[in-house]
LONUPA-839023 format. One record per residue (C-alpha): residue number from 1; x, y, z. Coordinates in Angstrom, 3 decimals, decimal comma. Example, Ala and Ser with C-alpha at 12.3 -4.5 7.8 and 13.67 -1.06 7.14 Angstrom:
<recs>
pos:1 xx:12,300 yy:-4,500 zz:7,800
pos:2 xx:13,670 yy:-1,060 zz:7,140
</recs>
This chain:
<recs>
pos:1 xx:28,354 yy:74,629 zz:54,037
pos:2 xx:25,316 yy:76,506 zz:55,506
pos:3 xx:23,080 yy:74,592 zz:57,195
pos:4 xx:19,083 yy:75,401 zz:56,015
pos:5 xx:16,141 yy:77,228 zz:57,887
pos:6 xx:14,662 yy:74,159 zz:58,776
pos:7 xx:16,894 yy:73,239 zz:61,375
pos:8 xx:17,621 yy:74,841 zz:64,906
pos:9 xx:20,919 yy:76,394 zz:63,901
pos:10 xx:20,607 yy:79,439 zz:65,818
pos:11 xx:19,097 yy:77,398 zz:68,821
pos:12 xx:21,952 yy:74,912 zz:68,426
pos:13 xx:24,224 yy:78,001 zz:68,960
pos:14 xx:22,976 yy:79,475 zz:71,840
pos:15 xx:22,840 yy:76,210 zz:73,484
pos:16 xx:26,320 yy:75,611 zz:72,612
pos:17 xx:27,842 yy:78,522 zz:74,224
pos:18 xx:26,213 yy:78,272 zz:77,443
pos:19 xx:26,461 yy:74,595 zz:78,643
pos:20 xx:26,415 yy:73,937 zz:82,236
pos:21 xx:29,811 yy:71,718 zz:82,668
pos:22 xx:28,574 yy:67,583 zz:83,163
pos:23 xx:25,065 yy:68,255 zz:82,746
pos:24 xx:25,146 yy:65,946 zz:79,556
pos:25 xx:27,569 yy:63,832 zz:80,215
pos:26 xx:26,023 yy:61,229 zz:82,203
pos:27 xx:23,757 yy:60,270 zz:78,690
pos:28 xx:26,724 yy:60,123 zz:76,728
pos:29 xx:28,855 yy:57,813 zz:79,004
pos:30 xx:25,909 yy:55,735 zz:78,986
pos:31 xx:26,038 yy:55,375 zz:75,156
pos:32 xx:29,558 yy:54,897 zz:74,673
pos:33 xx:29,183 yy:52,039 zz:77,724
pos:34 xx:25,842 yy:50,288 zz:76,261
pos:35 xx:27,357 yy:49,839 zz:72,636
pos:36 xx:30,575 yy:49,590 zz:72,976
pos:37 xx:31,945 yy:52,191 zz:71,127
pos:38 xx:35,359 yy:54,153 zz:71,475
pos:39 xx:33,366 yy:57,369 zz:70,498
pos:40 xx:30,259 yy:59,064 zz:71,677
pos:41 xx:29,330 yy:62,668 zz:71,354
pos:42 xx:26,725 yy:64,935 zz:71,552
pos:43 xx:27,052 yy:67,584 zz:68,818
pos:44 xx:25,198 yy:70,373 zz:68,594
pos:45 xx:25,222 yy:71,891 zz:64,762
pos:46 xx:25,109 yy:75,704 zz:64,484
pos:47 xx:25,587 yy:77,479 zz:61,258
pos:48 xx:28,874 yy:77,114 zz:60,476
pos:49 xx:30,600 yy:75,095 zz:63,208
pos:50 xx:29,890 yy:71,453 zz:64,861
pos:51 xx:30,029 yy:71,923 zz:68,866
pos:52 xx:30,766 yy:68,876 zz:70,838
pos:53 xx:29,912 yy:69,531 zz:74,222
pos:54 xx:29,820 yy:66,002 zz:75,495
pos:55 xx:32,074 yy:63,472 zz:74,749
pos:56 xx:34,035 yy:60,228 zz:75,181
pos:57 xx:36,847 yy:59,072 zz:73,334
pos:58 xx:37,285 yy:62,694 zz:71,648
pos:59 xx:37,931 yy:65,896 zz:72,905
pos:60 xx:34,821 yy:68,428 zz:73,287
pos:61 xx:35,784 yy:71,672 zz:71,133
pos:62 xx:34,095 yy:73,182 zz:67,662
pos:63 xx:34,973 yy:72,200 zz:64,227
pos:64 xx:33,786 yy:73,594 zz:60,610
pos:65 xx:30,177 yy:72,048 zz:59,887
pos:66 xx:31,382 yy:70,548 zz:56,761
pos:67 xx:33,686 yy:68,358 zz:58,444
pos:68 xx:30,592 yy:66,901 zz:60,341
pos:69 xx:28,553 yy:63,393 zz:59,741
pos:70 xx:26,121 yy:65,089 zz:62,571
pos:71 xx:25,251 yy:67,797 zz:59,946
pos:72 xx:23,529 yy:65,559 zz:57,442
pos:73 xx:21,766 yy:63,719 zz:60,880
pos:74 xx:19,910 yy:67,253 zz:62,191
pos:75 xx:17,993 yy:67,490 zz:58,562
pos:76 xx:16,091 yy:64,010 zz:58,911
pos:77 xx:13,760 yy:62,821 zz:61,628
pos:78 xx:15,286 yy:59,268 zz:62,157
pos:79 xx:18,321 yy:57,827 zz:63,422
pos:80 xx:21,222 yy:57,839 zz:60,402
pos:81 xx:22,992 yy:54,895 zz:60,533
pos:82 xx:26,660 yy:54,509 zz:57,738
pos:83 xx:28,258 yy:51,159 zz:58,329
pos:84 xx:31,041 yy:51,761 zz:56,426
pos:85 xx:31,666 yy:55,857 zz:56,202
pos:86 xx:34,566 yy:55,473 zz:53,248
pos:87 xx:32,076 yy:53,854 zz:50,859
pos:88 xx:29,208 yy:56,772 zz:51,380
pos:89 xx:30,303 yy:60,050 zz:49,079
pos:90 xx:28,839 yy:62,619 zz:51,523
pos:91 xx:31,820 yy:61,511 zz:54,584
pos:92 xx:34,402 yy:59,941 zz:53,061
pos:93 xx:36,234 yy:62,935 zz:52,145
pos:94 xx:36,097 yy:64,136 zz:56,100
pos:95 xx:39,165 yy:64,505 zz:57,805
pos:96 xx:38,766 yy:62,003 zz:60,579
pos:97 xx:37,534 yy:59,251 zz:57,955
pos:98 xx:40,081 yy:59,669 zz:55,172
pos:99 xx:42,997 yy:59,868 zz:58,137
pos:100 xx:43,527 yy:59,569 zz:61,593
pos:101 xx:41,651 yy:58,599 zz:63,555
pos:102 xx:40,265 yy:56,840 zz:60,423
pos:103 xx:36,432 yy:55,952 zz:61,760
pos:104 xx:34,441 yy:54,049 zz:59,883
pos:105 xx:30,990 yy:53,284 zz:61,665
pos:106 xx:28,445 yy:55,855 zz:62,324
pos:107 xx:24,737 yy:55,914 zz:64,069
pos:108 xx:23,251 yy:59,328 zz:64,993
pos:109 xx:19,992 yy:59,914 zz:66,461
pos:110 xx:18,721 yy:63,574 zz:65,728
pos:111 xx:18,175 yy:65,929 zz:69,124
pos:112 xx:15,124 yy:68,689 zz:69,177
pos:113 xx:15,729 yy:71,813 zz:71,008
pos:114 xx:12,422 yy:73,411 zz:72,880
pos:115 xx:11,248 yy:75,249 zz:69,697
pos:116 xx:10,844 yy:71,437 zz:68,180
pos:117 xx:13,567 yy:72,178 zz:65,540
pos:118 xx:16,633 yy:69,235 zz:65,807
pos:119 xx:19,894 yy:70,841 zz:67,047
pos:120 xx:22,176 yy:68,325 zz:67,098
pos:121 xx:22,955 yy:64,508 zz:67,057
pos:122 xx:23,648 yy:61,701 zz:70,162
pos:123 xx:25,905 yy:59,819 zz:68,090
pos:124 xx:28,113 yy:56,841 zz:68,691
pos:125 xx:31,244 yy:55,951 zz:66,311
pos:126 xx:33,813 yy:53,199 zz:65,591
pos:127 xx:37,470 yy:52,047 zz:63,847
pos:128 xx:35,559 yy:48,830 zz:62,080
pos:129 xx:32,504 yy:48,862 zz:60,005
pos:130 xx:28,850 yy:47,618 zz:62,062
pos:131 xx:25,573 yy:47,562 zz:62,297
pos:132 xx:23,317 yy:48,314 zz:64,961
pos:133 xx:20,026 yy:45,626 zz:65,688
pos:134 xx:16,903 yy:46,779 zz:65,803
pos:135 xx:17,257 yy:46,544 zz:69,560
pos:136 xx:20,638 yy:49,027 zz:69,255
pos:137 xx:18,360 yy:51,633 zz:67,441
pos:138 xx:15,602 yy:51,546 zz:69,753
pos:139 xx:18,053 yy:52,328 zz:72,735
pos:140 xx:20,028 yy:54,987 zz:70,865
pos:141 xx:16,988 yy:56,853 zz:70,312
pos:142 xx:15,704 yy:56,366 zz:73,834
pos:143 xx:19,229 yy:58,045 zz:75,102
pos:144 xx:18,608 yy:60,433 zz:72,604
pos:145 xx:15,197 yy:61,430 zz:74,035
pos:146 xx:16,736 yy:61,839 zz:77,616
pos:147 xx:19,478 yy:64,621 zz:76,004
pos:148 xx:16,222 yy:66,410 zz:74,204
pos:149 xx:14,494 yy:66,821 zz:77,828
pos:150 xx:18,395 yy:67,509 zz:79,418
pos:151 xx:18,229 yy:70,695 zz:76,830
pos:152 xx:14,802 yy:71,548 zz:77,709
pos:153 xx:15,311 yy:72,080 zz:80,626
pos:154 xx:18,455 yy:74,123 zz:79,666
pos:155 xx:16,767 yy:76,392 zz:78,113
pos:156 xx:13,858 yy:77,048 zz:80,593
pos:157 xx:17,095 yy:77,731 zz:82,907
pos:158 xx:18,168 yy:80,415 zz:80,582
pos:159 xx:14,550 yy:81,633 zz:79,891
pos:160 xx:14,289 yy:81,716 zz:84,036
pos:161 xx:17,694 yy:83,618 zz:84,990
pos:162 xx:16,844 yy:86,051 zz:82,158
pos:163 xx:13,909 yy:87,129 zz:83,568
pos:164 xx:14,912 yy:86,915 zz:87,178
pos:165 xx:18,149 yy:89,559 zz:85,692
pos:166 xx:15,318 yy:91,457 zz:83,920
pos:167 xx:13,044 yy:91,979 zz:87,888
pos:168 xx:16,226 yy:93,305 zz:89,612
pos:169 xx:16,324 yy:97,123 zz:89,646
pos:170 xx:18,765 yy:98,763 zz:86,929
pos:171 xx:18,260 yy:102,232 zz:87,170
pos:172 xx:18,810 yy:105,153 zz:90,347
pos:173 xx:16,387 yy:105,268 zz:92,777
pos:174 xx:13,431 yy:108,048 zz:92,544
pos:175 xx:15,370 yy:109,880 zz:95,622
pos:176 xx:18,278 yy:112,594 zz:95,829
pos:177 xx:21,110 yy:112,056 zz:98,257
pos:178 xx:22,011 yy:108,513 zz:97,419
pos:179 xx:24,180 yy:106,229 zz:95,701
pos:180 xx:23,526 yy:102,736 zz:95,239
pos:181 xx:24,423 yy:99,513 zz:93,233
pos:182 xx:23,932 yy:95,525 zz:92,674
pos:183 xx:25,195 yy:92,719 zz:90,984
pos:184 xx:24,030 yy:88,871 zz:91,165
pos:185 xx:26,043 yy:86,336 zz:89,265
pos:186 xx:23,942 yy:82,822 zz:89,808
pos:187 xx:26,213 yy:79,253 zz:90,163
pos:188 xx:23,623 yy:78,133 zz:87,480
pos:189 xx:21,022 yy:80,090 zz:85,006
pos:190 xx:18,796 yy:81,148 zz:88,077
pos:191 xx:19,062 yy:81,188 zz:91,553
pos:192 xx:17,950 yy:82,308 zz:95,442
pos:193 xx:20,210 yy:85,326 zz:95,331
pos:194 xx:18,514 yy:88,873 zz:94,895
pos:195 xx:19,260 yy:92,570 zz:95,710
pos:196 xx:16,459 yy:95,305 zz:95,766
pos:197 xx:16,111 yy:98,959 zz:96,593
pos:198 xx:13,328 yy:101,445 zz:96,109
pos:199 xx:11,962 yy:104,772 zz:97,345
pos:200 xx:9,657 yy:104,797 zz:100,267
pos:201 xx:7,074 yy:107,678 zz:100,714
pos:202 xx:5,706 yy:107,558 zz:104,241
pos:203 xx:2,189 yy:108,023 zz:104,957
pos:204 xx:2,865 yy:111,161 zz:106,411
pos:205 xx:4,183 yy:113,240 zz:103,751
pos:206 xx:7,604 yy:113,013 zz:104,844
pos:207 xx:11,115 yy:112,354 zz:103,458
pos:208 xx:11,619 yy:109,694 zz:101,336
pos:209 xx:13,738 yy:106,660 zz:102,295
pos:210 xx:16,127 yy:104,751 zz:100,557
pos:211 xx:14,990 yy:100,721 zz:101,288
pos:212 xx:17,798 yy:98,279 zz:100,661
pos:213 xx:17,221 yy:94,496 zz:100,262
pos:214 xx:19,703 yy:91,482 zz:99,587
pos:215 xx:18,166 yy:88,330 zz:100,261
pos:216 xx:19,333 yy:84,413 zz:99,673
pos:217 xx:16,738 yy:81,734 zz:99,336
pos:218 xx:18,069 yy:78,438 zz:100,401
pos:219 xx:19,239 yy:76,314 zz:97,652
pos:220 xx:20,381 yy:76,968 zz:93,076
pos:221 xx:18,118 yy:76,383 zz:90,339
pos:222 xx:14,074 yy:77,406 zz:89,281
pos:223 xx:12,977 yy:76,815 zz:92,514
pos:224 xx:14,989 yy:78,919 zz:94,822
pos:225 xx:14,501 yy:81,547 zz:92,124
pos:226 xx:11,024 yy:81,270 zz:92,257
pos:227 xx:10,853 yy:81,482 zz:95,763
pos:228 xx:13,151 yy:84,417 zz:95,723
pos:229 xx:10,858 yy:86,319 zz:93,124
pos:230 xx:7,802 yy:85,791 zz:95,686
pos:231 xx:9,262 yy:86,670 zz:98,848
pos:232 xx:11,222 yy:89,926 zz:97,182
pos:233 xx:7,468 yy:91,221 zz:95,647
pos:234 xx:5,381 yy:90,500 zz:99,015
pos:235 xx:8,168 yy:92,341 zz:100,935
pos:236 xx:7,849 yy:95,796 zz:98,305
pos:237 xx:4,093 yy:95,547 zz:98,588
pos:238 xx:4,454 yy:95,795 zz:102,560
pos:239 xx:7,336 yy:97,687 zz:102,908
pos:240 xx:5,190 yy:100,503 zz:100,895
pos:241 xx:2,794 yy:100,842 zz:104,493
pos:242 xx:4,975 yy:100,155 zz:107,488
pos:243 xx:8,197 yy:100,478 zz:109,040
pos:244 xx:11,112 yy:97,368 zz:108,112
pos:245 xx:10,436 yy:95,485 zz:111,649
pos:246 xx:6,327 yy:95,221 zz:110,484
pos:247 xx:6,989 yy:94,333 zz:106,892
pos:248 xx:9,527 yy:91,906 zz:107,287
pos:249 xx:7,129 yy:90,035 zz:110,041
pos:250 xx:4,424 yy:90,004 zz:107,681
pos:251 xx:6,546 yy:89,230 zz:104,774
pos:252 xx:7,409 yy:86,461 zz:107,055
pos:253 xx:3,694 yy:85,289 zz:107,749
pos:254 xx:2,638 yy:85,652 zz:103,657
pos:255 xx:5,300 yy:83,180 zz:102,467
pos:256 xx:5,657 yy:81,111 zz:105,583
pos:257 xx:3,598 yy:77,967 zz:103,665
pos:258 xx:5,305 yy:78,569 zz:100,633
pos:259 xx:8,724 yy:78,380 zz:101,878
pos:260 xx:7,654 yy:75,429 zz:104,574
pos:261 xx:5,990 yy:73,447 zz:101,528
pos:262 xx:9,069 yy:73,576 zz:99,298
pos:263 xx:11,472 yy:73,092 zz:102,621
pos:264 xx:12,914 yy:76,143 zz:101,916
pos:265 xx:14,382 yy:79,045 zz:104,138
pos:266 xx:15,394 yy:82,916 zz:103,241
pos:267 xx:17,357 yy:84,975 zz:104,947
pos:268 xx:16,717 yy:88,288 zz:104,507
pos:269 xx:18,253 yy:91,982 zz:104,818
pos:270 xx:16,757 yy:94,892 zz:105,085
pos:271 xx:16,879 yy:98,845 zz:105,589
pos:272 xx:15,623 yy:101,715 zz:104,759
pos:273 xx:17,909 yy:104,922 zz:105,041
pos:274 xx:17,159 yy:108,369 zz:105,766
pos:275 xx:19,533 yy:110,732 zz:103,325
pos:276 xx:19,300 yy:113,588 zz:104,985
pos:277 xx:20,853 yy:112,304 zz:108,382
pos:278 xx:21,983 yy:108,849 zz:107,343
pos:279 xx:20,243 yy:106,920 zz:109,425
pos:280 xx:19,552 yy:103,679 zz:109,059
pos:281 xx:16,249 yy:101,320 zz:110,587
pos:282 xx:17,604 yy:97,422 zz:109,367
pos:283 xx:16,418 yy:94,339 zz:110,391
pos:284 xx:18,975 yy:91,106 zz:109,419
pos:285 xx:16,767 yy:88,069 zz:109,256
pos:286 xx:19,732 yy:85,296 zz:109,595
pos:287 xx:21,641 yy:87,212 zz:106,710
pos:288 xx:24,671 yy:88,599 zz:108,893
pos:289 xx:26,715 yy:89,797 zz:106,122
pos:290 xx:26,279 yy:93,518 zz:106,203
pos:291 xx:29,104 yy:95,886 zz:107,276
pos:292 xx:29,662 yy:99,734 zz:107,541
pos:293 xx:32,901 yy:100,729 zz:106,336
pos:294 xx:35,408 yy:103,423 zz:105,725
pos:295 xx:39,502 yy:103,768 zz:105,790
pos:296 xx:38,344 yy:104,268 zz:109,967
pos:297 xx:37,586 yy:100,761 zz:109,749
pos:298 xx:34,361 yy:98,402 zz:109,749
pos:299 xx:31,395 yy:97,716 zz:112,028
pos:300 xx:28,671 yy:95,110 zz:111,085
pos:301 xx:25,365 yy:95,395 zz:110,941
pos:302 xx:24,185 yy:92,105 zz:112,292
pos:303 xx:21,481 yy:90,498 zz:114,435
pos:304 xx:20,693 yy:87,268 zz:115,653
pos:305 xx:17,251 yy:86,251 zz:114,323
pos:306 xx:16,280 yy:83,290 zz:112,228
pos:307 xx:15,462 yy:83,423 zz:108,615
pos:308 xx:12,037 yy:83,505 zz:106,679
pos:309 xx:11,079 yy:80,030 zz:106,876
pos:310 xx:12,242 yy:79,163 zz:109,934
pos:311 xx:10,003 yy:76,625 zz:112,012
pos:312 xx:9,838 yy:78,934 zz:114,711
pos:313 xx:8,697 yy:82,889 zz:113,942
pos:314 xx:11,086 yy:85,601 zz:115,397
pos:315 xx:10,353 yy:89,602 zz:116,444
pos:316 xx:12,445 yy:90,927 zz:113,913
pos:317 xx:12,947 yy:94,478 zz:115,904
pos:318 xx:14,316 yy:96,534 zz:114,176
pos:319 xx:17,929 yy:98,288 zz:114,879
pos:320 xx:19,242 yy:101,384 zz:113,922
pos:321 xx:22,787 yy:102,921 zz:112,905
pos:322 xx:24,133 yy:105,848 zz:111,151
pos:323 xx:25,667 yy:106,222 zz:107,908
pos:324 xx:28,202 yy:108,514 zz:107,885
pos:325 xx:28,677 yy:111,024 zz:104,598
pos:326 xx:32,228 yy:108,893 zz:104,135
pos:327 xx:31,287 yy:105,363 zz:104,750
pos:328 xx:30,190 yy:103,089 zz:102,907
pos:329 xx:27,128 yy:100,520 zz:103,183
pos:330 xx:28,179 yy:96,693 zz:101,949
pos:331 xx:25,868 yy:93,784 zz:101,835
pos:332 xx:26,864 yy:90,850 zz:100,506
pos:333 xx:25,750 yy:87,473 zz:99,958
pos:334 xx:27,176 yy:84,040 zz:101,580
pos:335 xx:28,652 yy:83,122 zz:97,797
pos:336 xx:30,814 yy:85,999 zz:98,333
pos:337 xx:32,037 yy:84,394 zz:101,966
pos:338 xx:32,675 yy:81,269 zz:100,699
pos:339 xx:35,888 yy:82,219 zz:98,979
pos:340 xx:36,983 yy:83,291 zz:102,472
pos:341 xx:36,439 yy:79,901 zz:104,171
pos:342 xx:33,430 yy:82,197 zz:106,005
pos:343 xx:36,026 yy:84,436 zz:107,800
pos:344 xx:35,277 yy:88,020 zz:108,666
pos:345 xx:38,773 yy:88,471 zz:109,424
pos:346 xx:40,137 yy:87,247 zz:106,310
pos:347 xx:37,785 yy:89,495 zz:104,295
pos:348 xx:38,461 yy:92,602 zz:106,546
pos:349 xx:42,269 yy:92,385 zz:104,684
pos:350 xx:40,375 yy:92,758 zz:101,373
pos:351 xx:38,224 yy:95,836 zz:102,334
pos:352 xx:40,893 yy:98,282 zz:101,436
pos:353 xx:40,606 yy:97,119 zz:98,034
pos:354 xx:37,058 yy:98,703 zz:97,538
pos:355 xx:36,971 yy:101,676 zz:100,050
pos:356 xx:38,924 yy:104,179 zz:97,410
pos:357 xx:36,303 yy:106,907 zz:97,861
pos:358 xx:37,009 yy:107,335 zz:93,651
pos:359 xx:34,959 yy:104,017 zz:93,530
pos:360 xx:31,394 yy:104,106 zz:92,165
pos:361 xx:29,259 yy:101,708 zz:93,540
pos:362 xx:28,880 yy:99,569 zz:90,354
pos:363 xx:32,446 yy:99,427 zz:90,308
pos:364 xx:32,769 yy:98,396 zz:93,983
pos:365 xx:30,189 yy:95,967 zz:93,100
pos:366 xx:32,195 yy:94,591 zz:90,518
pos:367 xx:34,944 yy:93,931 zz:92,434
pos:368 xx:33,538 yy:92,283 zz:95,085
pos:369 xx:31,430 yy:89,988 zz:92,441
pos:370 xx:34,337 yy:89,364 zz:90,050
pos:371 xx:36,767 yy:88,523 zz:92,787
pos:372 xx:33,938 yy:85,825 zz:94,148
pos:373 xx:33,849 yy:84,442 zz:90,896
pos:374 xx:37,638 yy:84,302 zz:90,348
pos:375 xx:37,930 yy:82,408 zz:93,241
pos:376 xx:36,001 yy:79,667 zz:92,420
pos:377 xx:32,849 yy:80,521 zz:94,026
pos:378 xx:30,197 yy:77,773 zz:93,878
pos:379 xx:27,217 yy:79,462 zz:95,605
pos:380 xx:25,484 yy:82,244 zz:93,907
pos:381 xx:27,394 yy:85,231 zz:94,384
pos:382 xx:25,561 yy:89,237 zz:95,260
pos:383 xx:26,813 yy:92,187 zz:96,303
pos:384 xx:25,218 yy:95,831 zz:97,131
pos:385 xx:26,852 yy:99,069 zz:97,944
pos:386 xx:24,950 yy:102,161 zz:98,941
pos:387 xx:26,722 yy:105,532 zz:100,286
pos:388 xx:25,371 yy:109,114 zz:100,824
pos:389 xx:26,384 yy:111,753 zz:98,271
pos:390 xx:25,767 yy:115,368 zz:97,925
pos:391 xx:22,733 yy:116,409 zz:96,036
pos:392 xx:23,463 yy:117,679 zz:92,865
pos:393 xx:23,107 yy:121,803 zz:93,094
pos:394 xx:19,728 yy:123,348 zz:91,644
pos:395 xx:20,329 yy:125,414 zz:88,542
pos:396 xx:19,621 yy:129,284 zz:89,637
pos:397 xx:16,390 yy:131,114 zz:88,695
pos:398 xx:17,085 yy:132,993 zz:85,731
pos:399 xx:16,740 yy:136,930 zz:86,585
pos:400 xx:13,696 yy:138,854 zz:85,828
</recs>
């Protein structure tokens, strides 16, 4: 059975296969508890499939639509309500009503997605025919109301992390001698994690620099990455004038209310590398997780001033290394610490792993991101990896 234009289907979907684990769980406990019913579920109905992604009494999973009382629920406005499911022709046939677990009572309270389109049902079920009071009805639809906001607020998630993915930088750098690459993966839709890099043209008419960002706003969610967005654009609009020490203390002074007003801190760091010689100006702004590496070993990168934020300002100085044509620069983000109880010892066994001078940067990236993840990682986990190459050799001038 296909399920009609009229109703979310396609929403339904996409909600389905991205549901943060227990988010609606809470709502549905609460039902099953307040009416004393084995069963409660919220089902989401896409085109062809039922997906119950928050239940008691049955397991969550996906079933065909046509096995689903939920499906006839999404097409009205009201709660449905079958005392008795054998004796109504449109469920008795279903497998769970004609056998095991052989339910008989249904009441289902249609859930809107954002676009205002029903997605899905709150529903509660029994063994024994019932009915609900007036009372019953009122609350069902009230618990049904607190699930439509739960999946608003999904989906502004989603609609937030996309467009935070969409501000990070995809593509090479406008500058020759480099090699560079990111990768956030956010504990929820969004979050305070982001990377940056861009070419800097000094005043002067000299060589362009590579500048390198990874900064961590304190905190998951909308917030942190709105905060992040903010203090990643004022730092590119003053990083475009002055040297790293300058624009991360004004950086510092443009989103100081911001950050105090939402009690909210961002460590920052930050460096902009010559190609031609590999040095490096960087200024770490209570970050700390920088290293220089190569099969020589590792050195880190690493001062000890306080982050963006902070109640107290700092000097930020800047300090200055050299990257070596067969090193390798790593930032990474506290996420990716976390899976090594915050040891820079433990992690220093892993290095070898992604210092094969084969590696790309996206793929060193990649590694460092997807063995974060693997590990259970509950912070928001970003990694960057920048190393000097050769530039590629100009074509000769054809002869006259």
């Amino acid at each position: 059975m296909k399920m009609p234009p009229g109703t979310g289907r396609q929403e339904a979907e996409a909600l389905a296969h991205d549901v943060p684990a227990d988010r609606y769980d809470r709502v549905v406990r609460l039902a099953q508890a307040i009416f004393g019913a084995p069963i409660a579920a919220l089902n989401l109905i896409g085109n062809d499939s039922q997906f119950t992604v928050a239940s008691v009494g049955i397991p969550t999973g996906e079933m065909p639509v046509e096995d689903s009382v939920c499906r006839v629920t999404v097409l009205q406005d009201e709660i449905l309500e079958v005392r008795d499911l054998r004796e109504d022709d449109r469920f008795s046939y279903i497998p769970a009503v004609a056998g095991p677990p052989r339910v008989r009572f249904y009441a289902g309270f249609p859930v809107r997605g954002q676009s205002g389109r029903n997605v899905g049902a709150l529903c509660i079920l029994d063994f024994v025919p019932r009915t609900l009071g007036r009372q019953q009805r009122e609350m069902l639809a009230d618990l049904g109301a607190l699930l439509e906001r739960e999946l608003a607020v999904q989906e502004e998630m989603e609609l937030a992390g996309q467009v935070q993915q969409l501000m990070l930088p995809t593509s090479a750098p406008d500058i020759a001698g480099v090699e560079v690459a990111g990768r956030v993966q956010p504990a929820r839709e969004a979050g305070g994690d982001y990377f940056d890099w861009f070419a800097v043209e000094p005043p002067d008419g000299g060589a362009k620099r590579l500048e390198v960002v990874l900064g961590d706003v304190m905190g998951k969610g909308l917030a942190a990455a709105l905060i992040a967005s903010e203090v990643r654009a004022v730092l590119r609009g003053h990083s475009r004038y002055t040297d790293v020490s300058d624009a991360v203390a004004r950086t510092s002074t443009t989103t100081h209310h911001d950050l105090e007003a939402n009690n909210r801190f961002s460590t920052l760091w930050v460096a902009q590398l010559y190609p031609s010689t590999g040095v490096i100006d960087y200024v770490d702004a209570g970050h700390g997780l920088a290293i220089i590496a190569s099969q020589r070993g590792y050195r880190r990168l690493y001062q000890e001033y306080v982050p963006l934020g902070a109640p107290l300002e700092d000097d930020w100085v800047k300090a200055t290394d050299v990257l070596a044509p067969d090193e390798l620069l790593i930032i990474v983000s506290d996420g990716v610490f976390d899976v090594f109880d915050d040891s820079f010892e433990a992690a220093e066994a892993k290095l070898h792993a992604i210092l094969d001078p084969t590696l790309t940067c996206r793929q060193i990236v990649d590694r460092i991101v997807d063995f974060a993840v693997s590990h259970a990682a509950t912070d928001d986990v970003t990694a960057l990896a920048v190393r000097r190459v050769a530039p590629s050799p100009q074509p000769a001038a054809a002869a006259a």
